[in-house]
N, C-alpha and C positions, 0 to 999 in steps of 0.2 A: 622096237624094231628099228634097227638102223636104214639110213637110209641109203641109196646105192651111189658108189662114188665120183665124184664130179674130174671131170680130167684136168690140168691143171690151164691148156687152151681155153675152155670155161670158165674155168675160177677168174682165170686174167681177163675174159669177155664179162664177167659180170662185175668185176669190182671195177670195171672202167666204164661202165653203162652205170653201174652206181652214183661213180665220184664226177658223172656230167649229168647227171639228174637234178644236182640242184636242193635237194633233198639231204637231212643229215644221212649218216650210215645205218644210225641205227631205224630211221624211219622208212627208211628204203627198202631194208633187210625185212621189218615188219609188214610190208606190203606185197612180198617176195616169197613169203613164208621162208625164208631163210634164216635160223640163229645166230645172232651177232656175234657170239663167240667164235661160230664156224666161218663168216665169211670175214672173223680178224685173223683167225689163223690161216686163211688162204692170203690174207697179205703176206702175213710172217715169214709163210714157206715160200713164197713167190721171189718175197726182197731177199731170204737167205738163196737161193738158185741167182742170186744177181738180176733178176729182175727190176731194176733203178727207175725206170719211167714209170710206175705206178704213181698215180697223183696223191697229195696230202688227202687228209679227212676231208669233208666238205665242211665240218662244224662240231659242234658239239652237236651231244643228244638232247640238250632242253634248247628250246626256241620261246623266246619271250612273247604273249601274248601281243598280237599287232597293235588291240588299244586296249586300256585299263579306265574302268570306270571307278571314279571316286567318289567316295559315299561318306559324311561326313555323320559320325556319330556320337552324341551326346551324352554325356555322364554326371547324374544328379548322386551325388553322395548324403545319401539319407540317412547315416550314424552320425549322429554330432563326434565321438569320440572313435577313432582310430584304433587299429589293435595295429600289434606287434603280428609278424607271421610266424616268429619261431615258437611265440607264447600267447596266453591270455590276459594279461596283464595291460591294461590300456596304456597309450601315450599320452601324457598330458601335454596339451596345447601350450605354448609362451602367449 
């Protein structure tokens, strides 16, 4: 079911409540229930009518975790003898 159509004074009140959220686009759009494809092609058609003050993205779509925990883990190699990964055929050690 499609949905019913947004007029374009809308389109332009939402992608400017968007892009001063702070927020990327497409996290914005997911809180919006709006589809991201839908509200880039209301950019599209807004900047082709010459619509020019519309503002940049705010970001990308991945935002880097604030902090990263690092875990430091240990690797005991219990084959004395190595293999090959294209074969079975062991490597001999120098």
């Amino acid at each position: 079911m499609r949905s019913k159509r947004i007029p374009a004074e809308e389109q332009y009140r939402l992608i400017m409540e968007c892009r001063q959220s702070g927020l990327t686009d497409h996290q914005w759009c997911v809180e919006h229930d709006i589809k991201p494809g839908t509200f880039y092609n209301w950019v599209k058609r807004l900047r082709q009518k010459g619509c020019v003050d519309l503002p940049a993205s705010t970001g990308s779509t991945y935002r880097a975790p604030e902090s990263q925990e690092v875990v430091r883990v240990d690797f005991h190699d219990t084959d004395p003898i190595p293999y090959q990964l294209s074969g079975s055929d062991p490597i001999k050690k120098k």
